[in-house]
N, C-alpha and C positions, 0 to 999 in steps of 0.2 A: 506655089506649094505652101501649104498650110502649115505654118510652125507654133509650135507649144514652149512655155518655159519650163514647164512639167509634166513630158508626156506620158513616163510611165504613172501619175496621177487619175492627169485628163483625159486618159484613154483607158482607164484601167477599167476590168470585165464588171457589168450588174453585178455578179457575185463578189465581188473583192468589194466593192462599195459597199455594199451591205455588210459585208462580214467587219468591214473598218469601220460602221456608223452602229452598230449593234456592240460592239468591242468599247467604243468611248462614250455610247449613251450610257452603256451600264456602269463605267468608270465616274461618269462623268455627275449620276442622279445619285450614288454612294459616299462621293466626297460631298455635293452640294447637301444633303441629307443628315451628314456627320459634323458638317464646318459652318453651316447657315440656318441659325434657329427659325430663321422668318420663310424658309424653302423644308424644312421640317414642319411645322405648324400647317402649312399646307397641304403639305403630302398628307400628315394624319387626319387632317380636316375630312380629306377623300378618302380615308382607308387605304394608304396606299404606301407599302415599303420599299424600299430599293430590292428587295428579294423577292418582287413582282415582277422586277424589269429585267428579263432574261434575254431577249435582244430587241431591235426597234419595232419589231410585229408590237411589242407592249406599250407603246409611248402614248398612245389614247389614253391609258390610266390615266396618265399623269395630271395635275391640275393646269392650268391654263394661266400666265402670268400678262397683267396688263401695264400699260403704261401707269394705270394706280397705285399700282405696286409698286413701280420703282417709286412713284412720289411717296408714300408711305414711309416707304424702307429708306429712302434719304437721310444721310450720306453714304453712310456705310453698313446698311443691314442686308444687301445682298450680295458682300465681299467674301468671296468665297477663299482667297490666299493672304496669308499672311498681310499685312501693310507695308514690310520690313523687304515684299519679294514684289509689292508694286511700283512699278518707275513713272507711271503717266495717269492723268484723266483726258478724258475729252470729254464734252459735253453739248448737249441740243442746242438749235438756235432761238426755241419756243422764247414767250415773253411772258405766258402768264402761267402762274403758280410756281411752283419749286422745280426748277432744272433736272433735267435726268443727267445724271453723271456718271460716267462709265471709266472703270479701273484697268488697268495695261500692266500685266509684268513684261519683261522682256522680251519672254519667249512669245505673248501674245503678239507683242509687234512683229516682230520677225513674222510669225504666219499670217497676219495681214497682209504686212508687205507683201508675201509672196501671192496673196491671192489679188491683188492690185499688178502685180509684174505678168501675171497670169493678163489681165485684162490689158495690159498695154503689150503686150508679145500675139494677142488674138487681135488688136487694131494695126499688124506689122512693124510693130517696135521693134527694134535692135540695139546693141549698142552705140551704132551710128547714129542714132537718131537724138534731135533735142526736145525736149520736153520741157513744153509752156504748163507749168500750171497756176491756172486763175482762179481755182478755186481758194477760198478762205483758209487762213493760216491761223495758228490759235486754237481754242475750243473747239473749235468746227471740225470735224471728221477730212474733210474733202479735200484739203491740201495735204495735212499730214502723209496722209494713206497713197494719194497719188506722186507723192513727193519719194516713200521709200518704197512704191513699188518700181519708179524711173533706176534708182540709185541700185536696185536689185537685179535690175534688167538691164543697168551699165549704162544707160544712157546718161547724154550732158542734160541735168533738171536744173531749170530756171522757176525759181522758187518764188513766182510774182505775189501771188495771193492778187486777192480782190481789188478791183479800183485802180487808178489813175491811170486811166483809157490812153493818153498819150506816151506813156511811159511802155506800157503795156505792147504799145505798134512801132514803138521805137526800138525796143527789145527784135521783135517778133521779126523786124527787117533785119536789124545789125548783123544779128545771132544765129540766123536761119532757123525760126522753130519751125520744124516738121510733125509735131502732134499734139496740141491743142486741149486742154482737160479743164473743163469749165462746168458753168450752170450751163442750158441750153439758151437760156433768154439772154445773157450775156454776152453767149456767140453770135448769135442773133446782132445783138450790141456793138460787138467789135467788128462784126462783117459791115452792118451799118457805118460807121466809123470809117473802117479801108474804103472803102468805095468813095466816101465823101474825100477822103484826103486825095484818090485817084491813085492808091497805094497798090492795087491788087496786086500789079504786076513783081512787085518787091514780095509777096509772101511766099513763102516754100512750104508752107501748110501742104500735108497729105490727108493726113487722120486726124476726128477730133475725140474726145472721150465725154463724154455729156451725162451726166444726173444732176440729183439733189433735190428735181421738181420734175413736176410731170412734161409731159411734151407730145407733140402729135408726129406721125408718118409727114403729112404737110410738111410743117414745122422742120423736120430734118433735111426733106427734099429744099427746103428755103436756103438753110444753111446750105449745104452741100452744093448748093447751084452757087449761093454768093462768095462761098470760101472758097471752091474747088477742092474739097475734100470727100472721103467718107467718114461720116459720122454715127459715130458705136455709143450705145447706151452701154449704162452702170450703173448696178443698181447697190444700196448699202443702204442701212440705216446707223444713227450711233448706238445704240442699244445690244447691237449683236457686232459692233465693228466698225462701220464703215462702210464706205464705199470697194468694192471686192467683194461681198458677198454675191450677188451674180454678175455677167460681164456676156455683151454679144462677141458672137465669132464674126467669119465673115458671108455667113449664109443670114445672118440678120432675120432670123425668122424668130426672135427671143432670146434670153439672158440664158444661157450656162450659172446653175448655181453650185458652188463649189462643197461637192457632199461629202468630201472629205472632213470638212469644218463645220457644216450646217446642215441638220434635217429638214426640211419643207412639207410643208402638209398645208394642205386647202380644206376649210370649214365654208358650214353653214355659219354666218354670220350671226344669226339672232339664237339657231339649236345649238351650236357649237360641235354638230355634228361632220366627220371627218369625211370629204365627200371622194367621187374618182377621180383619174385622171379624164382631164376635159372639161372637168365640170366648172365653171367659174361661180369663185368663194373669197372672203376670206385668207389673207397668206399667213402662215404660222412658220416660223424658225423656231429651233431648238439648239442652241451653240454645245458644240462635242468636245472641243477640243482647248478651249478658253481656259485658263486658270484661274485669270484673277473676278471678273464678272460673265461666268455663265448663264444665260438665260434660257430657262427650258420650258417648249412650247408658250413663246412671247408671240403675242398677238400683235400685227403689224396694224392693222385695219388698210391693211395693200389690195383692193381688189384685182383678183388676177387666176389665169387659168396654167396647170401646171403639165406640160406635156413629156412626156419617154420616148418620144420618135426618132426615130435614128437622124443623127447629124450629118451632113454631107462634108462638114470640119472635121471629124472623124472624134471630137471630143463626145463622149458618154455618158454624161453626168443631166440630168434632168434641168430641162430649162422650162423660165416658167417666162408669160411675156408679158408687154410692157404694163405696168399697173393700170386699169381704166378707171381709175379713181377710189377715193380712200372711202370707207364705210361711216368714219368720222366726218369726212372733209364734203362728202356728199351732202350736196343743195337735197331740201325739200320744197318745193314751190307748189301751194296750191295742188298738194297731194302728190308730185309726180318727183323724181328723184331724176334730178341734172348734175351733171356732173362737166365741172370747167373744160375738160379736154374736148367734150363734146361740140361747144361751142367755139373751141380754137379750129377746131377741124375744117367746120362750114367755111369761119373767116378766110384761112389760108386757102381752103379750095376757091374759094370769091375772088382772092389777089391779094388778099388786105395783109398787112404785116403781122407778125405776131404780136404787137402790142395795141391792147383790149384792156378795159377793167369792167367785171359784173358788180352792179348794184341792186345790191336785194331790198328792199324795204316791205312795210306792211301800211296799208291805208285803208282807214273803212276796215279795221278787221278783213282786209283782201291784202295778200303776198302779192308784191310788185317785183316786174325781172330787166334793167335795162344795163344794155349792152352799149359800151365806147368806144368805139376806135377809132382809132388816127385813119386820119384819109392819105393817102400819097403825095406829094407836092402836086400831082396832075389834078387829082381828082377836086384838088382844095382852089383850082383855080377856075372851078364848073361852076353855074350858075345855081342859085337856091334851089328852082326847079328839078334839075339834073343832081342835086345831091339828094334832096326829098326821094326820087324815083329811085336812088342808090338804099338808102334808108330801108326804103320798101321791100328793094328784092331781098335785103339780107333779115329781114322782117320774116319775110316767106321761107326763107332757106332754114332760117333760126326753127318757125312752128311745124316745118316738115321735121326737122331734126326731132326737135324736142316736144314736141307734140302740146305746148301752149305758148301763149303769146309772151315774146319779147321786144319792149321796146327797144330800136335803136337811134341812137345819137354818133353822128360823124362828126370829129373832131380834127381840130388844126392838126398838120405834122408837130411829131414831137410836144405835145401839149403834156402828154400822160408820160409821170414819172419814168426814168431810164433804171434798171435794175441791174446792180453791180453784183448781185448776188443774188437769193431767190428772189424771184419777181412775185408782187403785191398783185394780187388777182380779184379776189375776192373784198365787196365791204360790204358785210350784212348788216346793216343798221336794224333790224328784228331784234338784235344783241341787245340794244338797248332800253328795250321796253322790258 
């Protein structure tokens, strides 16, 4: 039986959602409007007043906020409460230019919280339940947010954060965690790990909770086979929150985005025109209900499709599904647009493990694309011959996918960096020219 921490929320009618996200947009673009000279300036830029915005049918007016904007406006020019009514930041894990930083009063944790308790009560949380989280503690969104959505949801939270792998399995036996909340590559990491120690048998893992980076259907089925779990995506960015802004049920057919707290809207990427449902675009949030850093119509660069179809979890809230790659983050190679997920996919259908690194480079004014991956202890004991012909077929699988040539190179086990937190995927060396 399917349980909610919030049913009359997450089940409440289209009509009440609407009439709750049209009720706090217009609240919500009146104070930003009246309290944020750098969210003023823009509106007037577009001709555009808060006495335009009569309910969310009007949110296209609006101007569009980019990740430029918050570096612009850094520290605090899109502080919309008081300083004196903020208790937190947290901030991106980015490394270059000036950090996005995001303000917290109170009451915004608390509804975080609860849309993170939301996401761990849809992977079968209870209070009975313990709760491992390895994601990052600190600055980083992804332990905080999973940490008091446990605490909300009454479960025992083991507050690992990131790294030290053997601490982490020592916990995970002693204590019995039964839900799992991680990067995806990590899980990956720590499954690799139990097996090696011969540990399986000691873990009480059910459920894991996995974002922060992209990941494949593969890739889950990996996990799942080697943890003996099911594993539920989460999606969040810092910018709008965290991790809880959407969250799978158990029909796993896409993330539940919580419209109580966040508008979603799918764009044309280059027109910035607001497309239908079905269409894959562009993901846009617009935060409702935030005090202290609301962002309205912030531009994810999440590519992804955003669907209303009736839930078989009986939750109502529009789900959008897993992102197929960022509009930013998206390779151009030689004209044709790849995207990392795409090539994990091929791997894991092959056998190969999730752990790859793409090498873009440029020679001769020609875009180069070559693919690494570890080979299995088996396969690393095959002959030259017999790994050349391995090479090949993922060679073939790679230009069927992506429709140009990528080299591939098989590598020792374990040769490519372990990732404690988001895994290093991508080195475009082009950067440097």
């Amino acid at each position: 039986m399917e349980r909610y921490y919030q049913p009359e929320i997450e089940c409440a009618s289209q009509d009440q959602i609407k009439t709750w996200q049209s009720e706090r947009l217009i609240a919500t673009v009146k104070r930003v409007y009246e309290n944020v000279p750098y969210y003023r300036k823009k509106m007037e830029e577009k001709g555009v007043t808060p006495d335009d915005i009569k309910s969310v049918e009007d949110l296209h007016k609006l101007p569009f906020l980019t990740k430029d904007d918050l570096r612009d406006a850094y520290p605090y020019g899109l502080v919309a409460a008081p300083l004196k009514d903020c208790v937190r930041i947290q901030s991106t894990s980015g490394t270059t230019g000036r950090r996005v930083v995001a303000f917290y009063t109170q009451h915004d944790i608390d509804l975080w919280d609860d849309c993170c308790a939301r996401a761990i009560v849809a992977a079968g949380g209870t209070e009975e339940d313990v709760v491992h989280v390895s994601y990052g503690y600190g600055l980083f969104t992804g332990g905080p947010g999973l940490n008091g959505g446990s605490h909300k949801v009454g479960s025992l939270t083991l507050p690992m954060s990131s790294g030290n792998t053997e601490r982490q399995i020592q916990f995970m036996c002693d204590l019995g965690s039964t839900i799992l909340c991680c990067t995806p590559s990590y899980a990956a990491y720590l499954a690799e790990s139990i097996h090696e120690r011969g540990l399986q048998d000691q873990i009480k893992l059910k459920a894991g909770i996995f974002g922060a980076e992209a990941w494949t259907q593969e890739m889950r089925r990996d996990i799942e086979q080697k943890l003996g779990i099911k594993a539920y995506d989460i999606y969040g960015l810092t910018e709008i929150s965290g991790p809880g802004v959407s969250f799978e049920c158990s029909e796993q057919t896409g993330m539940h985005i919580n419209e109580d707290h966040f508008i979603a809207e799918i764009i044309n990427p280059i027109t910035g025109e607001v497309l239908p449902d079905g269409e894959k675009g562009e993901l846009v949030f617009t935060s409702i209900t935030k005090e202290a850093f609301p962002l309205i119509r912030y531009r994810t660069r999440d590519i992804c499709v955003l669907s209303h179809k009736k839930c078989s979890c009986g939750r109502t809230h529009v789900k959008m599904s897993k992102p197929m790659g960022r509009s930013d983050d998206m390779l151009i190679i030689k004209g044709v647009n790849v995207f990392p997920s795409q090539i994990e996919a091929v791997l894991l259908n092959k056998g190969y493990a999730a752990n790859y690194q793409i090498y873009v480079d440029r020679v001769n004014n020609s875009d180069t694309l070559e693919v690494r991956v570890e080979m299995t202890p088996e396969l690393f004991s095959d002959t030259v011959t017999e790994v050349a012909a391995k090479e090949k077929e993922l060679v073939d699988a790679l230009k069927a996918m992506l429709g140009i040539y990528a080299k591939v190179k098989l590598v020792a086990p374990k040769s490519i960096t372990r990732s404690e937190g988001k895994a290093v995927r991508i080195i475009d060396n082009r950067k440097l020219y």
